[in-house]
C-alpha positions as CSV (number, residue, x, y, z in Angstrom):
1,X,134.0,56.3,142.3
2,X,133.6,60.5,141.3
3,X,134.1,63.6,142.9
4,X,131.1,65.2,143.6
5,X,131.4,69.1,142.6
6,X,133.1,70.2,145.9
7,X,135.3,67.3,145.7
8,X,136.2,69.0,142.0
9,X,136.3,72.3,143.4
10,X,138.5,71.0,146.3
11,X,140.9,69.5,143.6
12,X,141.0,72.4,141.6
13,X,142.4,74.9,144.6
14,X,145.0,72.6,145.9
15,X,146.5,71.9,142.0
16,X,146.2,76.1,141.5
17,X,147.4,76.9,145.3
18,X,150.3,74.6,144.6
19,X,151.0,75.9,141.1
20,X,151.3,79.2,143.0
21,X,152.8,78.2,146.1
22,X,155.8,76.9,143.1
23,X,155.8,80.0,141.3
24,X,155.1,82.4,143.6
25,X,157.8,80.9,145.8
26,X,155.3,81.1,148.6
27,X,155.4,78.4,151.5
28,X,152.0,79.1,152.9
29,X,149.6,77.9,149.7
30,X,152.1,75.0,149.3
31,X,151.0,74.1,152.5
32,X,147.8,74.6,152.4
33,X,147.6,72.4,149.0
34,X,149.0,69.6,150.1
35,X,146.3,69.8,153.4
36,X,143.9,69.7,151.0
37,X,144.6,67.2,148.9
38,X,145.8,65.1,152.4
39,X,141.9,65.4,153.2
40,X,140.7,64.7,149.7
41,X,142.9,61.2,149.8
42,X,142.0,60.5,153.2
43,X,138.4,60.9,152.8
44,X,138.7,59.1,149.4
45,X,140.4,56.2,152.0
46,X,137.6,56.0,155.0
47,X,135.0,56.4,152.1
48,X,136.1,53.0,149.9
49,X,136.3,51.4,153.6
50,X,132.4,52.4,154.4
51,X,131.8,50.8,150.9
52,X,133.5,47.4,151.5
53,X,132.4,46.7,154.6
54,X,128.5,48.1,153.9
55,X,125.9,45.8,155.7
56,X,122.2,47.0,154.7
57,X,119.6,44.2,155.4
58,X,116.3,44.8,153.2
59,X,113.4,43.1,153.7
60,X,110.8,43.4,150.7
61,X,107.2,42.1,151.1
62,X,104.4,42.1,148.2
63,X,101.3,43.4,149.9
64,X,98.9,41.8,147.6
65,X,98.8,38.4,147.7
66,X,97.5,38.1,143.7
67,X,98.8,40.6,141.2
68,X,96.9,40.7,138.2
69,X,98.7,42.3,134.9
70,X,97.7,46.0,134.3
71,X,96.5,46.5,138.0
72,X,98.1,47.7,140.9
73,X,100.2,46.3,143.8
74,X,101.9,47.1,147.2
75,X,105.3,46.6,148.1
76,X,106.7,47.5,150.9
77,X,110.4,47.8,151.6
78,X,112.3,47.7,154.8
79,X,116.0,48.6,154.8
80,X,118.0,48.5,158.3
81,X,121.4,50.1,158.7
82,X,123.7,47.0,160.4
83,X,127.1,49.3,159.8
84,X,127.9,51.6,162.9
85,X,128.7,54.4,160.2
86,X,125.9,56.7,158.7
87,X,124.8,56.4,155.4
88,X,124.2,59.3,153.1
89,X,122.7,59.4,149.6
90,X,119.4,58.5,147.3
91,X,117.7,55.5,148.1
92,X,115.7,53.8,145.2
93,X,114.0,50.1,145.0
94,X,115.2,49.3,141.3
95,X,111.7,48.7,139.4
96,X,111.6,45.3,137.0
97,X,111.6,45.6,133.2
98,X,107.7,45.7,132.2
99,X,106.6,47.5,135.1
100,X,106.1,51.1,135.7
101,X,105.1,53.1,139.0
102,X,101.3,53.7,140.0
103,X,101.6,55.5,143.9
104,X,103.7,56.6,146.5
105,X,107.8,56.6,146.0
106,X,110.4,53.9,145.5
107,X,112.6,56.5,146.5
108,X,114.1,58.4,148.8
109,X,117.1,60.8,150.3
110,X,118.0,60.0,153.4
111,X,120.8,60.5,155.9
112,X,120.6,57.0,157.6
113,X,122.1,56.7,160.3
114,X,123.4,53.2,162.2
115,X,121.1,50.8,163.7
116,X,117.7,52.6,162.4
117,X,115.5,51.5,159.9
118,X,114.2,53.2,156.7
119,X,110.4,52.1,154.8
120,X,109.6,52.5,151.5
121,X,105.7,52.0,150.3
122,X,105.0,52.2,146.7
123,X,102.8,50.3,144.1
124,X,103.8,49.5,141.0
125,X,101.4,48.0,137.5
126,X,103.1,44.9,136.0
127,X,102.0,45.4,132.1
128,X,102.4,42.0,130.8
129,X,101.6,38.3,132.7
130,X,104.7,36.1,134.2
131,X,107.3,36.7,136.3
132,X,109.2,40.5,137.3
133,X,112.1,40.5,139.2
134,X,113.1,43.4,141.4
135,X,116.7,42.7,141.5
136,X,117.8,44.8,144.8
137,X,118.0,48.5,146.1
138,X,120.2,51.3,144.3
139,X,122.2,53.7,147.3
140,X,123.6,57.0,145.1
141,X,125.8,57.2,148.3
142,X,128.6,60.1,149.3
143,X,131.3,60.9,151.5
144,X,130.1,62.5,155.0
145,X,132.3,66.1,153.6
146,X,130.2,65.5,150.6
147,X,133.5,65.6,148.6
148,X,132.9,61.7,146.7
149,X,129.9,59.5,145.5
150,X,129.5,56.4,144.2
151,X,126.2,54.0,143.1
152,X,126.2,51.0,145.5
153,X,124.1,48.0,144.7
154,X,122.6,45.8,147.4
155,X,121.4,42.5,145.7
156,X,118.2,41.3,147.4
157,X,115.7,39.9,144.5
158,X,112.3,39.4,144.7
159,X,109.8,38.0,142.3
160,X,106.5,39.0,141.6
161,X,104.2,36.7,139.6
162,X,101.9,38.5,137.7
163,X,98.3,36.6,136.4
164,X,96.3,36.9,133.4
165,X,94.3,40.4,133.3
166,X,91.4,40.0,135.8
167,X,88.9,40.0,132.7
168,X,90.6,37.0,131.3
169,X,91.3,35.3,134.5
170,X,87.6,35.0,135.3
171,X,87.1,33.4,131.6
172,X,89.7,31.1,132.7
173,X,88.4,30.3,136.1
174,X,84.7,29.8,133.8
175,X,86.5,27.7,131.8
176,X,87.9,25.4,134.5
177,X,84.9,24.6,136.0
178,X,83.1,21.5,135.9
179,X,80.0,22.5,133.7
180,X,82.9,23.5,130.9
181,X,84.2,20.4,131.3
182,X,80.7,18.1,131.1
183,X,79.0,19.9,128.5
184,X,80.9,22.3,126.4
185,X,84.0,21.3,123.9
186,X,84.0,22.1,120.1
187,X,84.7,25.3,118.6
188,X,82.1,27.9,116.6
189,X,84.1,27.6,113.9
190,X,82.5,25.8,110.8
191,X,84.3,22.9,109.9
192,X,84.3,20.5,106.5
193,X,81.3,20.2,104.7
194,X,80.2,17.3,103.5
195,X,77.2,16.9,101.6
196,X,75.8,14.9,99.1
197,X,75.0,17.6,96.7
198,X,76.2,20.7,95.8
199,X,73.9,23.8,94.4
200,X,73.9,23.7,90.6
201,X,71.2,26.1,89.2
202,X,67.8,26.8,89.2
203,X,64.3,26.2,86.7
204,X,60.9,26.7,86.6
205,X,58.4,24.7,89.8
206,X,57.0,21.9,88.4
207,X,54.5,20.7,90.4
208,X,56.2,17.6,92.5
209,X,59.4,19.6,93.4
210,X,59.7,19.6,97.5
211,X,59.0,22.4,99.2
212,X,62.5,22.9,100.5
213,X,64.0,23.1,97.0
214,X,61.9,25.8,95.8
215,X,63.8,29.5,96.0
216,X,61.4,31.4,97.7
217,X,63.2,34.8,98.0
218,X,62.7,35.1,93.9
219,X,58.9,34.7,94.1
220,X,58.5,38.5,95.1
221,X,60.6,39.2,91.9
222,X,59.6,37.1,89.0
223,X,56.1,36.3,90.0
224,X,56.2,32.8,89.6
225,X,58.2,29.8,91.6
226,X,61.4,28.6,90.9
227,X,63.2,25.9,92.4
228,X,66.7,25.1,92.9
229,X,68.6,22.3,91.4
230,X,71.5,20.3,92.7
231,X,74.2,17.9,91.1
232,X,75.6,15.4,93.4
233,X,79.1,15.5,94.5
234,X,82.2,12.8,93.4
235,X,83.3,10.4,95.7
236,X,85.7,12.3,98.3
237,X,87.7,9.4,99.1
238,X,88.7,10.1,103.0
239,X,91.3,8.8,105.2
240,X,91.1,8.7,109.1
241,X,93.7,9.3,111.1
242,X,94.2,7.9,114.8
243,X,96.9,9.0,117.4
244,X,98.0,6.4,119.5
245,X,100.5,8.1,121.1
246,X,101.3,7.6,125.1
247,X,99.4,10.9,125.8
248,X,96.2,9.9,124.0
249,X,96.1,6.8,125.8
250,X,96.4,7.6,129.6
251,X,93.0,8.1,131.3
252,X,92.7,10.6,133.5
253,X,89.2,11.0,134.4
254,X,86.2,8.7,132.9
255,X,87.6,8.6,129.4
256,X,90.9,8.2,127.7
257,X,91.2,10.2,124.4
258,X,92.1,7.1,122.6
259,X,88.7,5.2,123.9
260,X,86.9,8.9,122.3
261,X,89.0,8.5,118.9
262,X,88.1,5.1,118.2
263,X,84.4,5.6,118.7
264,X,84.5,8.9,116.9
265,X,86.4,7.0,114.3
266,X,84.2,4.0,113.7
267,X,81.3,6.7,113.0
268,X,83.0,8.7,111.1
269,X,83.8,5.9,108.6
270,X,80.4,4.1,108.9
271,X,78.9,7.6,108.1
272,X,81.1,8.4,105.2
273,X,81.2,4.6,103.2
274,X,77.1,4.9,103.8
275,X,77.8,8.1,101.6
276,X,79.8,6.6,98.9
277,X,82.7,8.3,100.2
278,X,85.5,5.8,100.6
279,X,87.0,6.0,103.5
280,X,90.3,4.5,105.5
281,X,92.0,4.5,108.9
282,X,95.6,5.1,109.3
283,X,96.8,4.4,113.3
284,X,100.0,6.1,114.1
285,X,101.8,6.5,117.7
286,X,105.2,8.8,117.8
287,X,107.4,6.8,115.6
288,X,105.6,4.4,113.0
289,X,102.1,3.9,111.7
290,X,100.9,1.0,113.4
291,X,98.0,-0.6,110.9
292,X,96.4,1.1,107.7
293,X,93.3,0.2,105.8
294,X,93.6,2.2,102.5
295,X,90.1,4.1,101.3
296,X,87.6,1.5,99.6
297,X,84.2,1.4,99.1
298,X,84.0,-2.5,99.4
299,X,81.4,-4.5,100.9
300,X,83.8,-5.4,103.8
301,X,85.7,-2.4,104.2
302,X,84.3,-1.0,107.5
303,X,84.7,-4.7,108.9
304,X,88.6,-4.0,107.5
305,X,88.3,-0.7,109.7
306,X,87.1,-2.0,112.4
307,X,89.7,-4.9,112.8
308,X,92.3,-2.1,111.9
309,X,90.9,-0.2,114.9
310,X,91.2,-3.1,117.4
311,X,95.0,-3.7,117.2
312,X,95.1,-0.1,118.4
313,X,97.4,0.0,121.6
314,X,95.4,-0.1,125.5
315,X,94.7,2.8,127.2
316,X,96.7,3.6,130.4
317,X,95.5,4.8,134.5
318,X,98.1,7.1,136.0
319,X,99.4,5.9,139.5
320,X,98.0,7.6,142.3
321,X,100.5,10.2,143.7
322,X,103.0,10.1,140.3
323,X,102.8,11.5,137.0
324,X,103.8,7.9,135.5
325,X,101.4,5.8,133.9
326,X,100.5,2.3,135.3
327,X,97.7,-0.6,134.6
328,X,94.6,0.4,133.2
329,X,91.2,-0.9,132.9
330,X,89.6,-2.7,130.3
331,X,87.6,-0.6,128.0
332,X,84.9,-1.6,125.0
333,X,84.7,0.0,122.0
334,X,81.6,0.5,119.8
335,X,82.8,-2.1,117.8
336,X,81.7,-4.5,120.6
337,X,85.5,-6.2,121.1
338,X,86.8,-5.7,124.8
339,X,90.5,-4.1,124.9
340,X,92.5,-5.4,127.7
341,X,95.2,-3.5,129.8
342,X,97.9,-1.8,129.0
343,X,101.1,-0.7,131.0
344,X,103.6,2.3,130.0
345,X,107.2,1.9,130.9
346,X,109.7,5.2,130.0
347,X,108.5,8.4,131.7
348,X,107.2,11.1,129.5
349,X,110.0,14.0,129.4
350,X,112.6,11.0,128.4
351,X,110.7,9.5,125.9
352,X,109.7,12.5,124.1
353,X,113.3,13.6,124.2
354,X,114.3,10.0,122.3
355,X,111.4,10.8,119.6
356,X,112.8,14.2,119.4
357,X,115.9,13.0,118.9
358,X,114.7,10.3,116.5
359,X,113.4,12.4,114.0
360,X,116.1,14.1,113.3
361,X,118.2,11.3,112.1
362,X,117.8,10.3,108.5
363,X,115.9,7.2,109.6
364,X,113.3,8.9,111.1
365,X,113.4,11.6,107.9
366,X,113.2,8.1,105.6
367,X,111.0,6.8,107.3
368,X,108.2,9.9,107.3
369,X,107.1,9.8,111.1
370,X,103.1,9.2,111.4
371,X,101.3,11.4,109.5
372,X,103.0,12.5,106.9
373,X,104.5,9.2,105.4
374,X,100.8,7.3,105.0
375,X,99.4,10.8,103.3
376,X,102.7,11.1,100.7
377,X,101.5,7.5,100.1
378,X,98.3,8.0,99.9
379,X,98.6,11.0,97.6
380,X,101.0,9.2,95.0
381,X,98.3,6.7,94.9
382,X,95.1,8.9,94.2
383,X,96.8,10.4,90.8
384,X,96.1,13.4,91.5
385,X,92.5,13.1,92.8
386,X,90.7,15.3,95.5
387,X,91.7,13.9,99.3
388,X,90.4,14.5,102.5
389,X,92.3,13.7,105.8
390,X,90.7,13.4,109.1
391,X,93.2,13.4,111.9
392,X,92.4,13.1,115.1
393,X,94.6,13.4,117.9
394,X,95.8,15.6,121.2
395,X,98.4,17.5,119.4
396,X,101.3,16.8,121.8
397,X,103.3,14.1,120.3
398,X,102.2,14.8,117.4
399,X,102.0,18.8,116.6
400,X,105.0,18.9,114.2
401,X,104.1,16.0,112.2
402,X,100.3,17.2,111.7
403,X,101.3,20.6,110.4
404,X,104.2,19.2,108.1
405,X,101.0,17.1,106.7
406,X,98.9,20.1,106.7
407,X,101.2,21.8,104.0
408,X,101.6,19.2,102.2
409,X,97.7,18.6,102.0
410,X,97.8,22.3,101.4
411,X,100.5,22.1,98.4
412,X,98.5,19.0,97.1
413,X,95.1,21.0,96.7
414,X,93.4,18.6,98.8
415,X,91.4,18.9,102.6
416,X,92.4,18.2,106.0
417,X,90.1,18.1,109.3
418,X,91.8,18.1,112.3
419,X,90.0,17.3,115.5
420,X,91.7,18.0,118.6
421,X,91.0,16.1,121.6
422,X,91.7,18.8,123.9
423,X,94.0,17.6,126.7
424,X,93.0,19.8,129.6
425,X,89.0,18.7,128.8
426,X,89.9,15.3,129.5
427,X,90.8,15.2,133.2
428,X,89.3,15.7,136.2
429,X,88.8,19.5,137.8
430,X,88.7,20.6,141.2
431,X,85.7,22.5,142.3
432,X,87.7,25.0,143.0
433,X,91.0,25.5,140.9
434,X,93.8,27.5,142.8
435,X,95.6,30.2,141.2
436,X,98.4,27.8,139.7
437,X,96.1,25.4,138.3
438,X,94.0,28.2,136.5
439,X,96.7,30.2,134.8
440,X,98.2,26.6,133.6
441,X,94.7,25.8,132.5
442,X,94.8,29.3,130.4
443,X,98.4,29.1,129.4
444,X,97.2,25.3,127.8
445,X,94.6,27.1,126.0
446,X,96.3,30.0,124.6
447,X,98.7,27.5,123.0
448,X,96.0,25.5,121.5
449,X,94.7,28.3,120.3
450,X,98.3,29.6,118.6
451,X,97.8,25.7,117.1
452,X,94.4,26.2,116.0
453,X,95.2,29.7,114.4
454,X,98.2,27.9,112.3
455,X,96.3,25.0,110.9
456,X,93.7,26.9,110.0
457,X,96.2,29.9,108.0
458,X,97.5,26.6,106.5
459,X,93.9,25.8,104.7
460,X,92.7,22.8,107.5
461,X,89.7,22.8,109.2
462,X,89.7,22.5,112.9
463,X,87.7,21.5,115.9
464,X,88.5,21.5,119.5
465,X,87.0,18.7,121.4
466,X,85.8,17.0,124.6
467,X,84.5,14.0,126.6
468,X,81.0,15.4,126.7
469,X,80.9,15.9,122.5
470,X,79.4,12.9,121.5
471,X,80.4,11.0,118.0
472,X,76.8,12.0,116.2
473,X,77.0,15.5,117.5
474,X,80.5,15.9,116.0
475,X,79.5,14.5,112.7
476,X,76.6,16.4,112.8
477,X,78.8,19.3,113.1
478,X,81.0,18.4,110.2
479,X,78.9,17.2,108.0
480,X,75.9,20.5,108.5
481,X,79.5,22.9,108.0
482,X,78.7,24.3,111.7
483,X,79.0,24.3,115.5
């Protein structure tokens, strides 16, 4: 509590009257300084009562029922005086941190007196997305002489969720809807080349050269055609990785990621050994790799993939109503094999939090979790040679583990592909996403791309994919360098 300046100057003339009345030997001031400071105490009294037993109801109410970050919004604040004693003093609705004022006053001096009501109508910009808390309303109250004051604070908090900038929430809403989600999926970003032959130099035409090979922009130069010559590339032996993990395997709308990996897979691998590019398949789930076939170019090596690819765990069908996985349907592959059902049994949040707490034991640091105990292995075996590892997977189990293997493919010198089987693209959408839905649907996606951004400072190629993207457009992608 303070004296307010005639509360000081009130102080000051009783000490200087009584000083005098001492001095001076004179009766009179005495008396009149100790009136004064009789009053000063006994308003200092009746004015820490008013304090204690202050009851101010407020009732705030956002008058916009979206707020978007960087626009506007109404609040509206009424405060009602319960105590039978007036109340004196500045008014002010305490803004949240991030937010500044745009119109009208959170503000106000007021004597208030019992039983009325007092309104405050301001708007106020949020400047960044997520919650702001207005924490209560600030009284700069004083005594009714006007002798004391004191800041009171009346707790009442209310939250105020601010969305995405209007500009990037209709992106989102564009990207929830259902045409996103049937015919769009990979990113514009090229991805890893992989061709045959590599540019080498160039000669003089000699009739016989295709048409495609000769370099027409040096005709206007030289006068006569020249054509371009190639030399073909090594072998670039390759090694497929395949998440098995619970997440990949639950099948939320018409395809579980796991049933898109292992056809993507069995391409992939047909594609490449067609090539002359060895090529392997390394299944992994959140704590062990499952099966391995080690890069070979040997007449039965894509039959040793293929068998590889069908001891791969079942997919999983969420229960209706729950978030926990339950039986699932049978699914066939490309390879032609039926997969039977599968049935989860520890929910999610628990069983990430005993692979959390796995890895971080020096078992689990022995052992080299999924991806980055076959690559070590696979590295000590090449000698040195030129790698390249195709992971694909969801990223949620296994995020850590795939950028640990992405430096160490870095540090090695070799190349890594990761294809991401984008979570959010694999489930079904509402024709009309609510507010909730949408900014969880961009929050996903702002992640992914935070993921995206750091595999690919760490050297690795990346593409974002969905149920739509079929296996030969993907390869397509890869193999022509572009999306």
């Amino acid at each position: 509590m303070r004296s307010s300046s005639l509360g000081t100057v009130v102080l000051s003339m009783s000490t200087a009257l009584a000083l005098a009345g001492i001095l001076f030997s004179n009766l009179s001031w005495t008396i009149v300084s100790i009136a004064l400071i009789g009053a000063y105490l006994y308003t200092h009294s009746r004015f820490v009562s008013e304090l204690e037993r202050t009851n101010v109801e407020i009732k705030r109410t956002v008058l916009d029922e979206m707020v978007f970050a960087g626009e506007a919004a109404g609040v509206r604040v009424d405060i009602l005086n319960k105590d039978p004693v007036t109340i004196r003093g500045v008014f002010e609705d305490v803004l949240p941190e991030g937010c500044e004022l745009s119109a009208g006053s959170n503000r106000a001096e007021r004597v208030f007196p019992a039983r009325s009501t007092l309104t405050l109508s301001y708007s106020l910009i949020p400047k960044k997305r997520g919650p702001h808390l207005i924490e209560g309303m600030r009284i700069e109250r004083e005594d009714s002489f006007g002798l004391l004051n004191e800041t009171q604070m009346i707790e009442h908090g209310t939250f105020i969720n601010a969305h995405t900038r209007k500009e990037s929430f209709d992106a989102a809403r564009k990207m929830v809807g259902k045409e996103h989600l049937e015919f769009s999926g990979m990113a514009r970003s090229p991805a890893i080349i992989l061709r045959e032959l590599e540019f080498d130099g160039i000669r003089d035409y000699v009739p016989g050269d295709r048409a495609r090979d000769i370099h027409w922009r040096l005709l206007p130069k030289l006068g006569k055609l020249m054509t371009k010559t190639y030399r073909r590339e090594g072998a670039l032996q390759t090694l497929v990785f395949i998440d098995c993990s619970r997440s990949m395997r639950i099948k939320d709308y018409k395809i579980a990621k796991i049933d898109h990996a292992l056809d993507l897979c069995m391409q992939l691998s047909n594609v490449l050994i067609s090539s002359y590019h060895p090529a392997g398949v390394v299944t992994f789930d959140e704590t062990q790799v499952l099966a391995k076939a080690y890069p070979s170019l040997g007449r039965h090596q894509f039959e040793k993939i293929v068998k590889t690819l069908r001891g791969v765990p079942d997919s999983i069908r969420p229960s209706e109503g729950t978030g926990e996985p339950s039986d699932a349907r049978t699914s066939t592959s490309e390879s032609g094999k039926v997969r039977g059902t599968g049935q989860a049994s520890v929910g999610d949040a628990e069983f990430l939090s005993v692979i959390g707490r796995s890895k971080n034991t020096s078992l689990g640091r022995s052992l080299g979790f999924g991806v980055e105990g076959a690559m070590k292995e696979l590295l000590v075996r090449s000698k040195g040679q030129e790698l390249l590892f195709i992971v694909i997977s969801d990223l949620i189990s296994s995020r850590d583990a795939v950028l640990t293997a992405t430096k160490i493919c870095k540090s090695s010198g070799s190349k890594m592909l990761v294809i991401h089987t984008y979570d959010d693209w694999y489930k079904q959408s509402s024709e009309y996403p609510d507010v909730p839905d949408i900014e969880r649907l961009y929050t996903n996606l702002e992640g992914s791309l935070g993921i995206e951004a750091r595999l690919r400072s760490l050297g690795a190629s990346y593409i974002r994919i969905g149920p739509a993207d079929t296996s030969a457009r993907i390869i397509r992608a890869t193999r022509r360098g572009k999306v």
